[in-house]
C-alpha positions in Angstrom: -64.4 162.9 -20.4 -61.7 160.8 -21.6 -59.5 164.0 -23.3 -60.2 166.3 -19.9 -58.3 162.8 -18.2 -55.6 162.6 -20.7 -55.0 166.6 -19.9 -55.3 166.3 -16.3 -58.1 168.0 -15.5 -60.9 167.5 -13.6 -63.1 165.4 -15.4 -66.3 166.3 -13.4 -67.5 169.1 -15.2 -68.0 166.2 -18.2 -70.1 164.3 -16.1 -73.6 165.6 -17.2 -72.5 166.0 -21.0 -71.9 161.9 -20.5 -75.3 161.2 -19.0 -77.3 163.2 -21.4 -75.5 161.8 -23.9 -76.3 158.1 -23.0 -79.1 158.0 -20.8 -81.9 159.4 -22.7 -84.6 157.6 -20.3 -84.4 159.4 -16.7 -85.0 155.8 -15.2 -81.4 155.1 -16.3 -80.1 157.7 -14.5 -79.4 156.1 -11.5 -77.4 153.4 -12.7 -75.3 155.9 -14.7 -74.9 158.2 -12.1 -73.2 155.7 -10.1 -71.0 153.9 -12.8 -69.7 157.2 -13.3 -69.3 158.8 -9.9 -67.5 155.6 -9.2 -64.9 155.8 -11.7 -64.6 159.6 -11.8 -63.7 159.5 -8.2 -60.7 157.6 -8.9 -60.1 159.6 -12.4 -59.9 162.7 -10.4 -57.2 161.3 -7.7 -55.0 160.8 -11.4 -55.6 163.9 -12.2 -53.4 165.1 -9.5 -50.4 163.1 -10.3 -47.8 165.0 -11.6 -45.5 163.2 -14.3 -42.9 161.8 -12.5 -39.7 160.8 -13.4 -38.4 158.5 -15.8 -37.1 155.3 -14.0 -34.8 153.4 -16.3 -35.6 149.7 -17.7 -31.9 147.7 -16.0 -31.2 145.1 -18.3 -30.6 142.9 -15.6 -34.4 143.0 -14.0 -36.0 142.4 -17.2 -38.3 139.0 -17.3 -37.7 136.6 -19.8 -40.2 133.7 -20.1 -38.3 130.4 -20.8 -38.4 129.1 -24.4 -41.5 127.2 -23.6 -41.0 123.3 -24.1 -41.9 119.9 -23.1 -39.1 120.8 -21.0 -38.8 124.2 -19.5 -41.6 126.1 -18.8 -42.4 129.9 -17.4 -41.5 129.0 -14.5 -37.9 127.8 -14.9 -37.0 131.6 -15.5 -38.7 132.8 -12.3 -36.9 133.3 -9.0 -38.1 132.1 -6.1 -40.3 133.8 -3.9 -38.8 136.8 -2.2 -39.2 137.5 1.2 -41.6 140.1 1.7 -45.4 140.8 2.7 -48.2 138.1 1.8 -50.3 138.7 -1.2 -54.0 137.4 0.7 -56.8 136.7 -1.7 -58.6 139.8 -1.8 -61.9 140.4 -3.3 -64.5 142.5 -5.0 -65.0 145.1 -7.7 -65.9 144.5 -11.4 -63.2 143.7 -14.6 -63.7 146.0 -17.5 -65.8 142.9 -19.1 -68.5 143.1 -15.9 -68.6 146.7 -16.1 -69.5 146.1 -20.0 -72.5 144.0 -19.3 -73.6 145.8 -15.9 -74.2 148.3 -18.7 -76.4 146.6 -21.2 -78.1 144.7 -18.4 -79.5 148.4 -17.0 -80.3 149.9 -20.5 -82.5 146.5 -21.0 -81.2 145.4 -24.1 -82.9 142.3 -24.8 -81.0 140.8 -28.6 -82.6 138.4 -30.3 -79.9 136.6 -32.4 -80.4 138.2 -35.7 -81.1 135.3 -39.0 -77.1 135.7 -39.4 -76.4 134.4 -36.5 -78.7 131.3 -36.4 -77.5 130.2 -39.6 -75.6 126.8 -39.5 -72.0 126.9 -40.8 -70.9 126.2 -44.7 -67.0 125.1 -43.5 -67.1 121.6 -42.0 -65.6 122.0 -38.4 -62.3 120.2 -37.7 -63.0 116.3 -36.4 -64.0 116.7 -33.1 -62.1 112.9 -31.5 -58.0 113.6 -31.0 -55.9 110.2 -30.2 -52.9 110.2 -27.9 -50.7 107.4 -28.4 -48.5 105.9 -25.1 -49.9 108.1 -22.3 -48.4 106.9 -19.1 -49.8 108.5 -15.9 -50.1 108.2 -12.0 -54.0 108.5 -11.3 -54.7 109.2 -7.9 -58.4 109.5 -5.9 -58.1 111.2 -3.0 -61.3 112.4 -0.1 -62.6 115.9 -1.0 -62.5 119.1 1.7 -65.5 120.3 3.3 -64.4 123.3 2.4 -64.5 122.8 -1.8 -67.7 120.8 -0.3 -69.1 124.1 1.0 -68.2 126.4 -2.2 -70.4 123.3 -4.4 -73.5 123.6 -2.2 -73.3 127.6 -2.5 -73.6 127.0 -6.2 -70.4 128.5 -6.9 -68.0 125.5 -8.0 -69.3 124.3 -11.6 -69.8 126.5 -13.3 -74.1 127.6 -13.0 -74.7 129.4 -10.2 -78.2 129.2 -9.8 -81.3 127.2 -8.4 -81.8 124.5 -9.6 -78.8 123.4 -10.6 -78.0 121.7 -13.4 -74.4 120.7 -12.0 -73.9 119.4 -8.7 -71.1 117.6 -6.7 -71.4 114.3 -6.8 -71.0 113.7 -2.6 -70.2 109.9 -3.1 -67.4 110.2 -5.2 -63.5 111.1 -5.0 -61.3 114.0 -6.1 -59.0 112.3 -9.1 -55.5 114.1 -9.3 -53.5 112.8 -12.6 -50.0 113.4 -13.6 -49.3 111.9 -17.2 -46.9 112.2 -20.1 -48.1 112.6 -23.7 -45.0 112.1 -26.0 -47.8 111.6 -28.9 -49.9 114.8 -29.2 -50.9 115.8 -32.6 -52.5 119.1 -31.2 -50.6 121.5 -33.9 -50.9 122.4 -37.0 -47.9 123.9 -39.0 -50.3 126.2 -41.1 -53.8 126.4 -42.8 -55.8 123.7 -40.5 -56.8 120.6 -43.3 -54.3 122.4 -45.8 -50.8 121.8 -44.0 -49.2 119.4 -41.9 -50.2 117.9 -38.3 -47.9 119.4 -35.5 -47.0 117.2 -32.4 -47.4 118.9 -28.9 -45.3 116.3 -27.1 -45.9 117.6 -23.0 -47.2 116.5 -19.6 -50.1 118.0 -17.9 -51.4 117.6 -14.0 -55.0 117.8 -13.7 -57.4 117.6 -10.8 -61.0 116.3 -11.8 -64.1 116.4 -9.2 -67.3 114.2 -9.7 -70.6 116.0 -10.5 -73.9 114.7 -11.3 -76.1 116.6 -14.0 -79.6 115.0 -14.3 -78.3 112.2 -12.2 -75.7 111.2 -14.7 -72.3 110.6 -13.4 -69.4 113.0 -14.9 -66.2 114.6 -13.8 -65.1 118.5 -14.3 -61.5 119.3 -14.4 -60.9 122.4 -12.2 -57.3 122.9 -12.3 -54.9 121.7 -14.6 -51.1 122.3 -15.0 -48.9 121.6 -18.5 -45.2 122.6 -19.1 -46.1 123.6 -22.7 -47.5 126.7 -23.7 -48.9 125.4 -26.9 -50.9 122.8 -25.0 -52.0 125.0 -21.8 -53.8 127.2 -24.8 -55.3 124.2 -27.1 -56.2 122.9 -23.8 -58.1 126.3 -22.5 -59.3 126.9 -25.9 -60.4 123.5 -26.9 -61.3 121.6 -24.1 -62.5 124.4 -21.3 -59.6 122.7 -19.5 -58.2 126.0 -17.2 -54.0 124.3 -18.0 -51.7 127.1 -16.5 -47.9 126.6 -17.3 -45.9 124.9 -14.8 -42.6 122.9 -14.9 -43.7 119.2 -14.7 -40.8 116.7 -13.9 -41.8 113.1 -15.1 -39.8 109.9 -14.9 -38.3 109.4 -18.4 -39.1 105.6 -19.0 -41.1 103.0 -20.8 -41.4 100.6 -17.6 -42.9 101.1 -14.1 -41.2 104.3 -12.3 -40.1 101.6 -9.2 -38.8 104.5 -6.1 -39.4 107.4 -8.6 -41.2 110.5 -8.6 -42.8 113.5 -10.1 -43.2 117.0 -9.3 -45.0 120.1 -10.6 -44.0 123.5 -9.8 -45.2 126.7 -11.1 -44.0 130.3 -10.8 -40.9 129.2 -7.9 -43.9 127.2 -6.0 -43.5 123.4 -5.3 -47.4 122.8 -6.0 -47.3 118.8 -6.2 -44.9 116.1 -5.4 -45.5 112.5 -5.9 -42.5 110.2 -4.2 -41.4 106.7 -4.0 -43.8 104.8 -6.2 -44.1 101.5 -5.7 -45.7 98.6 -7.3 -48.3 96.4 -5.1 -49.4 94.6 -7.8 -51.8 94.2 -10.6 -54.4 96.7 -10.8 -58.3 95.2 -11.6 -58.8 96.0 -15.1 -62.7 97.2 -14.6 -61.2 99.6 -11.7 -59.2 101.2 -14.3 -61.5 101.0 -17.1 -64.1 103.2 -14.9 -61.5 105.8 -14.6 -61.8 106.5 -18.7 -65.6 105.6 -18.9 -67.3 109.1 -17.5 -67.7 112.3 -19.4 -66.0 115.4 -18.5 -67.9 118.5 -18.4 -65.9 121.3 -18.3 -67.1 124.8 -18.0 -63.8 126.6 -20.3 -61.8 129.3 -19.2 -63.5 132.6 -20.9 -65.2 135.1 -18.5 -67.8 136.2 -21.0 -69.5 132.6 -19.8 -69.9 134.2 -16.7 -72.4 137.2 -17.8 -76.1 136.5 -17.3 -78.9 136.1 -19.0 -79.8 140.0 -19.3 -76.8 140.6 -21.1 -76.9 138.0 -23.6 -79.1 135.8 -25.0 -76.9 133.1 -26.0 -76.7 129.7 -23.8 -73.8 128.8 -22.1 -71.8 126.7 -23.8 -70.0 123.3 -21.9 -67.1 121.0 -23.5 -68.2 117.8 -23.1 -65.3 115.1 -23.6 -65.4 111.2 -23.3 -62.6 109.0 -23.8 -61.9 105.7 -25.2 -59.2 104.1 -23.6 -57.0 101.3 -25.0 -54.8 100.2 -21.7 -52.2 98.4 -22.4 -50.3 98.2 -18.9 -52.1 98.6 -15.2 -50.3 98.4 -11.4 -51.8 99.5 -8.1 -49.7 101.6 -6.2 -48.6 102.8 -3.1 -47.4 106.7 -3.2 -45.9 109.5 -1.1 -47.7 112.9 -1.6 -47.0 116.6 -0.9 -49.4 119.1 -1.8 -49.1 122.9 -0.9 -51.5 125.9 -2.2 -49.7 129.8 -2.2 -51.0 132.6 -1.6 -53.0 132.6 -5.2 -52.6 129.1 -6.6 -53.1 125.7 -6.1 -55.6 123.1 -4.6 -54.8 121.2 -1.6 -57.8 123.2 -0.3 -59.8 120.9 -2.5 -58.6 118.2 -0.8 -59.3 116.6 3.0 -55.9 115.1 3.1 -53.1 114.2 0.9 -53.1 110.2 1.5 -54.8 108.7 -2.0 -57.7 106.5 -1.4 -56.6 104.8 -4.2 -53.3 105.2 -7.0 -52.5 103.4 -10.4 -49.6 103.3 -12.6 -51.7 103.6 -16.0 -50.2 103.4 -19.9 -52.8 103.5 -22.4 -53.8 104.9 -25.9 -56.5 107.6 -25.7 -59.2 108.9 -27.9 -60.9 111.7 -27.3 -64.1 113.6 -28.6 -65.3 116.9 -27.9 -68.7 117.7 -28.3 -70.6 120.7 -27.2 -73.4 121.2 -24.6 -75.8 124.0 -24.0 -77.1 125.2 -20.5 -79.8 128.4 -20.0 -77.5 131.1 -18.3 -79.2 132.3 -14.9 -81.3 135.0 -15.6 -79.6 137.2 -12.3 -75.9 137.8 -12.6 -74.9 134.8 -9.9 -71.3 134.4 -10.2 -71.0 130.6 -11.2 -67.5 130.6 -9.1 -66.3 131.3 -6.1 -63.3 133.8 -5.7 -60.8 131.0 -5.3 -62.2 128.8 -7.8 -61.4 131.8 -10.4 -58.0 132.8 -8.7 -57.5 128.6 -9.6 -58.1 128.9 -13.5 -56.4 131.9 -14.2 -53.7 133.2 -11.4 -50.3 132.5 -10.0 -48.0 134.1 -7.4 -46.4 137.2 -7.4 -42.7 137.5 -9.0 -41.7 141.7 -9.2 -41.4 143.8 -5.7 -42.3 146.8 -7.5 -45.7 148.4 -6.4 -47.8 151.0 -8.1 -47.3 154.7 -6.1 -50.5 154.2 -4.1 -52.2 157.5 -5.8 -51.8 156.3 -9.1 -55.4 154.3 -9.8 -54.5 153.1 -13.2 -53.7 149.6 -13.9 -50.6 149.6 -16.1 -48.0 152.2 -14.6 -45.3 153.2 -15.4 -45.0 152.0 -19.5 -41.9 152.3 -21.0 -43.1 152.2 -24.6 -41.8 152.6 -28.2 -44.0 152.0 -31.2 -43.0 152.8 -35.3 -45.7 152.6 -38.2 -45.3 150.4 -41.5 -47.1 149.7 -44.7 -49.5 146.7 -44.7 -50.1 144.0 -47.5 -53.7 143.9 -47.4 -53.6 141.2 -49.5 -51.3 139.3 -47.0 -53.3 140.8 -43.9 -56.7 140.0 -44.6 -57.2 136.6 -44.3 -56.0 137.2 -41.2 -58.7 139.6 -40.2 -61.1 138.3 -37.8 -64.8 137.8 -39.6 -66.7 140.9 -40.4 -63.5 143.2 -40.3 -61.9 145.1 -43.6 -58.7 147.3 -43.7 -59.1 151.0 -43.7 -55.8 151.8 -44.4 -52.3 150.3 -45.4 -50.4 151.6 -42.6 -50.4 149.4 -39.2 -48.8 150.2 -35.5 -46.3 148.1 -34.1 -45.6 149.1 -30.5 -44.3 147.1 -27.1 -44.2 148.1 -23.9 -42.9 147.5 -20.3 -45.2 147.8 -17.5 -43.4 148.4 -14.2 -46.0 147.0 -12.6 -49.3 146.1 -13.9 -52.6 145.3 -11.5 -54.2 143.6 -14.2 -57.5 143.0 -12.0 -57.9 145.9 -10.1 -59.3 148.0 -13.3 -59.1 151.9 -12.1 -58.5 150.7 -8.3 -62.4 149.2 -8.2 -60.8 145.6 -6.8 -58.9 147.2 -3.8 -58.3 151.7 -3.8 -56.0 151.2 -1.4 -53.7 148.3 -2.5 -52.4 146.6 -5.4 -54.1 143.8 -6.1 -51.9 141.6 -8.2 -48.4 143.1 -8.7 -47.1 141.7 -12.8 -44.1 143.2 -14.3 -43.6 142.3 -18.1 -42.7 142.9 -21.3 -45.8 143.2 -24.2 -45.6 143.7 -27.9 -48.9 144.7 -29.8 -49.4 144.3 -33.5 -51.9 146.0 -34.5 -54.3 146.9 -37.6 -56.6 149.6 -38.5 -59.6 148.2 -39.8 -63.2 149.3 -40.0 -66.6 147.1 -38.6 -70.2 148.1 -39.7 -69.2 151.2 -41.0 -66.7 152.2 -38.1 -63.0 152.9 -37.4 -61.3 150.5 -34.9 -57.6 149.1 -34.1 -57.6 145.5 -34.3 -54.4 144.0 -32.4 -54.0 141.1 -34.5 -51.1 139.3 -32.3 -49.6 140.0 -28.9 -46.5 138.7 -27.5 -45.4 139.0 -23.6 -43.4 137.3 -20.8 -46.0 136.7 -18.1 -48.2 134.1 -18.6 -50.8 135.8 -16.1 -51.2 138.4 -17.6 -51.6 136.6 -20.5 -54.7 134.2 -19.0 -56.1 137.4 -18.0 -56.4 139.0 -21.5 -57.5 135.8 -23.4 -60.4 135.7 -20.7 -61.4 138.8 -20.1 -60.9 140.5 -23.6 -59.9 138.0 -26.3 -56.5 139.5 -26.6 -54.9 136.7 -29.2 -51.5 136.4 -26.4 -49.0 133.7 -26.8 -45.9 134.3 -24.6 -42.5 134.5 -25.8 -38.8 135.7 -25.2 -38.2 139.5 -25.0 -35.7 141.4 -24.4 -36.1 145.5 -24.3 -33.1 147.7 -23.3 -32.3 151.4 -22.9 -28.4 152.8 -23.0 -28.6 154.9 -21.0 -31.9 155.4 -19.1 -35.0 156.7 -21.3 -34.1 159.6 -23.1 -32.3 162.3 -25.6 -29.8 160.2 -27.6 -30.2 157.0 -25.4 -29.8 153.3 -27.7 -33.0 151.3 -27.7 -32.8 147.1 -28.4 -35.9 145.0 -28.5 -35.5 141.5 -29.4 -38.8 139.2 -29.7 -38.5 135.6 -30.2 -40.5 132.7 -29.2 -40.2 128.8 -29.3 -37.0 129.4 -31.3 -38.5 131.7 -34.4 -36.7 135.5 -34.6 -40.4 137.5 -34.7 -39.1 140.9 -34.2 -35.7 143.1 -33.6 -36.1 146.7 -33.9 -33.0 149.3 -33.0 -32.7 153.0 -32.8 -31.9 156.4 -30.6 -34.4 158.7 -28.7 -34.7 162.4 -30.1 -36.6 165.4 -28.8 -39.6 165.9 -27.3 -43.0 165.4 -29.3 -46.3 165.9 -28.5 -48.6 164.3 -31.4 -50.9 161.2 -29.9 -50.4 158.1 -31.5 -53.5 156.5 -32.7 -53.9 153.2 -30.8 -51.2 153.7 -28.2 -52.1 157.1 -26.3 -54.6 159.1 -28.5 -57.6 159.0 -26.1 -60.4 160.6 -28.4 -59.7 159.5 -31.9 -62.8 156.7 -32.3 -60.2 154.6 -34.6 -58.5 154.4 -31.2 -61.4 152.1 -29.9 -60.4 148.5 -29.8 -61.7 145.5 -31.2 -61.4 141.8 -29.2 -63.4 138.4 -30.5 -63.9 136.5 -27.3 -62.9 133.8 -27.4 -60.5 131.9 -29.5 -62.4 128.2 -29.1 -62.5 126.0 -31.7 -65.3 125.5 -34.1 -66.2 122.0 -32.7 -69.6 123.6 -33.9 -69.9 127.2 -35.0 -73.5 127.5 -35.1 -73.7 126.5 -30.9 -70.5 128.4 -30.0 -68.5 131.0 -31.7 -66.6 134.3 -30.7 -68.6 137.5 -29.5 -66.9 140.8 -30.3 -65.9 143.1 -27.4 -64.9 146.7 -27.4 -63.0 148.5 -25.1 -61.5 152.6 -25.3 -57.7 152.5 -24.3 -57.3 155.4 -21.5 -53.6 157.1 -21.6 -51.9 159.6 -18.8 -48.5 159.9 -21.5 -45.8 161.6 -18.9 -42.8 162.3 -21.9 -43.2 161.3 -25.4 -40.1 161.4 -28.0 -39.3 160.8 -31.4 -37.3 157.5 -32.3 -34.7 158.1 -35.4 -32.1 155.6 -37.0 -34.8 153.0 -36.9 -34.2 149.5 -37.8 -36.4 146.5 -38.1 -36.5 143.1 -38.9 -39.2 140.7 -39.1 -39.8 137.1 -38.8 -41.5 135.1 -41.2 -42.9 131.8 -39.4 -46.4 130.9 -40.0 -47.3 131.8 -36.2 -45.6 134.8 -36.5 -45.2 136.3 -40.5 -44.3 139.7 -39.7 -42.2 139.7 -42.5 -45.3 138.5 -44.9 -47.6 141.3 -43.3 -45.4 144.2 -43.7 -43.5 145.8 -46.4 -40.7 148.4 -46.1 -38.7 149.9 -43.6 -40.9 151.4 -40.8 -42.5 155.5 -42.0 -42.1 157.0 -38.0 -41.9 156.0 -34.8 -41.2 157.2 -30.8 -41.1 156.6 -27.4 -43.7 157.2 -24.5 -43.6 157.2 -20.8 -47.6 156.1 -20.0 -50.3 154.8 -18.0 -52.8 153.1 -18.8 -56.6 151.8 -18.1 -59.3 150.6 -20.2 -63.0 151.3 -20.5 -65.8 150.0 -22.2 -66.1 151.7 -25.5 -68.9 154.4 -25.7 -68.7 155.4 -28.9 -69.7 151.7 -30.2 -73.6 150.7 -30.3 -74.1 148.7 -27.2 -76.5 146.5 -29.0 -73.0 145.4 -30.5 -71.6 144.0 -27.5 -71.1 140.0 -27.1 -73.0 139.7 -31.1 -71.8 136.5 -32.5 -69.5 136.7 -35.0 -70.4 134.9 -38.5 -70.4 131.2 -38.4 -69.1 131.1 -42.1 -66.9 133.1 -41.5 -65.6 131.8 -38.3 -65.1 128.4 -39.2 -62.3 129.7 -42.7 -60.9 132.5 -40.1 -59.7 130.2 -37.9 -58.5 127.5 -40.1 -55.8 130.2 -41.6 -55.6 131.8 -37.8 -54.4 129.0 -36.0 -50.7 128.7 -36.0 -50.8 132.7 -35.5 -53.6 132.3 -32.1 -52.0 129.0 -30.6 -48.6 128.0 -32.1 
């Protein structure tokens, strides 16, 4: 099916081979039948699209992400809005992770976690209590909407969509909207975790916390969150289930009271939250304050594999559970001016009934916190535990490119400038980098980026919306990736990705695992695309040269490259671990492997000579430690691109639980490379 694509032919004629294949039960057949029409109606409208021409890569409308800082985030390199039509929040269709477990749910595959799995952890997890010294922050309780009201009686705003429910709004209480500074942070680690040196994350995050009740118990979920540091938003995703997105966060730069001051948060050229003209009113009652800090948090985290039920996996949903000891140390009541505006796919005034506070403190304090883990039975039906804006919320942001998708083309990723080269691998430098349960098949890896011009990163084959693009992204991605073997199988393993769109980035930690951190790239063509034109790519991120790679187009070349555009070859077939959490305790929550097939339309494809590289060597990045020698080949190809579910892999695979052993030494050497 997937070679009759690549060729553009009509891929219907491989429909029955692909049920008989699969389905050996007739009762299946149904459910097949209709996973496949569905997509092979859109297959067959690509098959029709004649390669088009090559549209250059300007310098000039290349996105850069902002060295991301405690002081410039994302969003200080985007442009404002431009005028043009309204992105509405659109709905339906399945991501490529859904499809996945509509799959195993229908062929009934009922996993019992195998002995491996239940066994408890050798490697003592990290301490799970983190202190933060001289946190100031405006807290603010404001009335909630009926209309967030309305989405937590449907079920669909905690995180458990079903009946009863363990998690409920508590109707008595307020929404709590903090702004704070943490100039203390030790969230880093410079290498090894417990081996190297602690790291400070100095940042400022906004979060918005509602009240819930679970068994009657007073606590508080954070459902949207802001930071203007990238290193943070992802420890704070990863760690804490706390959904940070990046956002430039202004924050009066003072030890005393911010008398007339104010704060603002903005994110991708939207002015989300603005706090004006503080002003003491006097002392604040300590016990008031104190009740602030005294309630856990139960947050739900940021990966979608959460959100599959019961039929697809046997594991228990795993919360984050946080409480905090707090050392105040200074406490005013306030009075305060708020604005607070939602675009078309971010923010949360809708949570809100109005933007007067109900109450606001001035608070400066030392913070503990401990993280422990809580497990909830998933609901046996597949009830989404959130509502469409609560997702768009955790994950989304407004759009920055004018460039649409030609409305035929049903791929996601269009128009990909790529160019990739091969090199040899140091296994012995690799491996510990591996994730658990993987081994190297061969010393020679695949480097390649790409420019997507645009990318509809949740409208997988057109399924969200056939007749629109759903969320235009244009950005620069590099993949690093490794051929390894699993059980007894040939896969690619991207080991590290690099882009410029922090979207797009969300959306592959949560839906795949893709191990994203953003950074600064720059990819050129003199001329446009092709024979004898100069290609530059420059990758750098908080500072650190990763990646600079030269050299000039050649003739035309038709060999599929193995983990770019090669659409048969099983070693093709990728490998994600979802998520990246931390082992607060392996043997409740760890990663679940995922595996996806890669699906190429390649419209030119040339070879790449006078090739020059040169690699970084930072512990987040140690290219130069991975890789020996000058590259062996490389090229350039003009793609699209979608992804499927892998059907070559057992699906009895699918979400299995990676080793806890092995989990808990991965990540410790992992860390700088997944977060830093």
């Amino acid at each position: 099916w997937e070679r009759l694509v690549a060729q553009d032919r009509n891929p219907s004629i491989a429909r029955p081979l692909l049920v008989s294949r699969f389905l050996p039960r007739p009762s299946l057949l149904a459910m097949w039948f209709g996973i496949s029409a569905s997509i092979v109606a859109h297959l067959l409208m690509l098959a029709q699209v004649s390669a088009s021409a090559v549209v250059p890569a300007k310098s000039e409308d290349l996105c850069k992400a902002a060295p991301p800082s405690a002081a410039s985030g994302l969003a200080a390199e985007a442009a404002s809005l431009e005028a043009g039509e309204a992105v509405g929040r659109r709905g339906g269709g399945l991501s490529m992770l859904q499809l996945a477990a509509s799959i195993q749910e229908s062929m009934q595959l009922r996993r019992v976690p195998s002995a491996r799995s239940r066994r408890s952890p050798g490697g003592a997890p990290i301490s799970p209590a983190r202190n933060f010294k001289g946190v100031s922050m405006l807290c603010l309780q404001l009335p909630i909407s009926e209309a967030f009201r309305k989405e937590a009686a449907n079920g669909v705003a905690f995180g458990l969509g079903q009946d009863p429910r363990p998690l409920e709004l508590d109707a008595s209480g307020f929404a709590e909207v903090r702004i704070a500074d943490f100039p203390d942070a030790q969230l880093g680690w410079t290498g090894t975790v417990g081996a190297s040196d602690t790291e400070n994350v100095p940042h400022r995050l906004l979060s918005v916390r509602l009240p819930i009740l679970r068994g009657g118990e007073k606590m508080y979920q954070t459902v949207f969150a802001l930071s203007d540091d990238d290193v943070a938003v992802l420890i704070y995703r990863m760690s804490s289930g706390i959904p940070a997105k990046l956002a430039n966060i202004s924050f009066p730069a003072m030890a005393s009271f911010p008398e007339g001051l104010g704060m603002n948060a903005s994110r991708r050229g939207l002015n989300l939250f603005q706090a004006q003209n503080i002003r003491d009113v006097g002392e604040a009652d300590l016990t008031s304050v104190e009740a602030l800090f005294s309630y856990p948090e139960m947050n739900f985290g940021t990966e979608v594999s959460n959100l599959l039920p019961l039929n697809s996996t046997k594991y228990d949903l795993v919360f984050k559970q946080l409480t905090t000891k707090a050392t105040i140390t200074n406490a005013r009541k306030v009075d305060v001016e708020l604005s607070i505006v939602d675009g078309s796919w971010d923010g949360f005034s809708w949570m809100l009934a109005d933007s007067k506070p109900v109450n606001a403190w001035w608070v400066q304090a030392d913070l503990e916190v401990t993280t422990t883990l809580v497990s909830e039975k998933r609901p046996t039906l597949g009830i989404n535990p959130f509502s469409e804006s609560i997702l768009y919320d955790r994950m989304l942001g407004e759009v920055l490119t004018e460039k649409e998708k030609p409305p035929k083309v049903k791929f996601a990723y269009t128009h990909g400038d790529v160019i990739w080269f091969t090199t040899k691998i140091d296994k012995q430098k690799v491996t510990p980098y591996l994730a658990p349960g993987l081994t190297l098949r061969s010393d020679e890896a695949v480097v390649w980026h790409v420019r997507w011009q645009p990318a509809d990163v949740l409208n997988m084959w057109g399924m969200r919306d056939s007749q629109h693009d759903y969320l235009d992204l244009e950005y620069n991605e590099l993949w690093v990736t490794m051929p390894v073997t699993y059980r007894g199988r040939n896969f690619t393993y991207p080991i590290l990705m690099l882009l410029d769109e922090d979207v797009g980035q969300m959306a592959g930690q949560d839906l795949a695992g893709c191990p994203k951190k953003l950074a600064n790239l720059t990819y050129t063509f003199s001329p446009q695309p092709g024979q004898g034109s100069e290609v530059f790519l420059n990758v750098n991120r908080h500072g650190r040269h990763v990646l600079n790679v030269t050299g000039k187009m050649s003739g035309i070349t038709h060999k599929p490259i193995v983990g770019v555009n090669d659409n048969y070859d099983p070693a093709g077939q990728l490998l994600w671990v979802i998520s990246h959490q931390f082992p607060w305790d392996p043997a409740v929550d760890r990663p679940k492997y995922f595996f996806a097939r890669g699906v190429q339309q390649t419209k030119e494809q040339r070879g790449l000579e006078n090739l020059r590289v040169s690699y970084g060597a930072g512990a987040p990045e140690p290219l130069a430690e991975w890789f020996v020698g000058d590259p062996i080949e490389g090229g350039y190809i003009r793609m699209n691109q979608d992804f499927l579910p892998s059907l070559d892999t057992p699906f009895d695979w699918l979400f299995e639980e990676v080793d806890p052993d092995e989990f808990v030494e991965w990540w410790k050497v992992a860390f700088p490379v997944l977060y830093m």
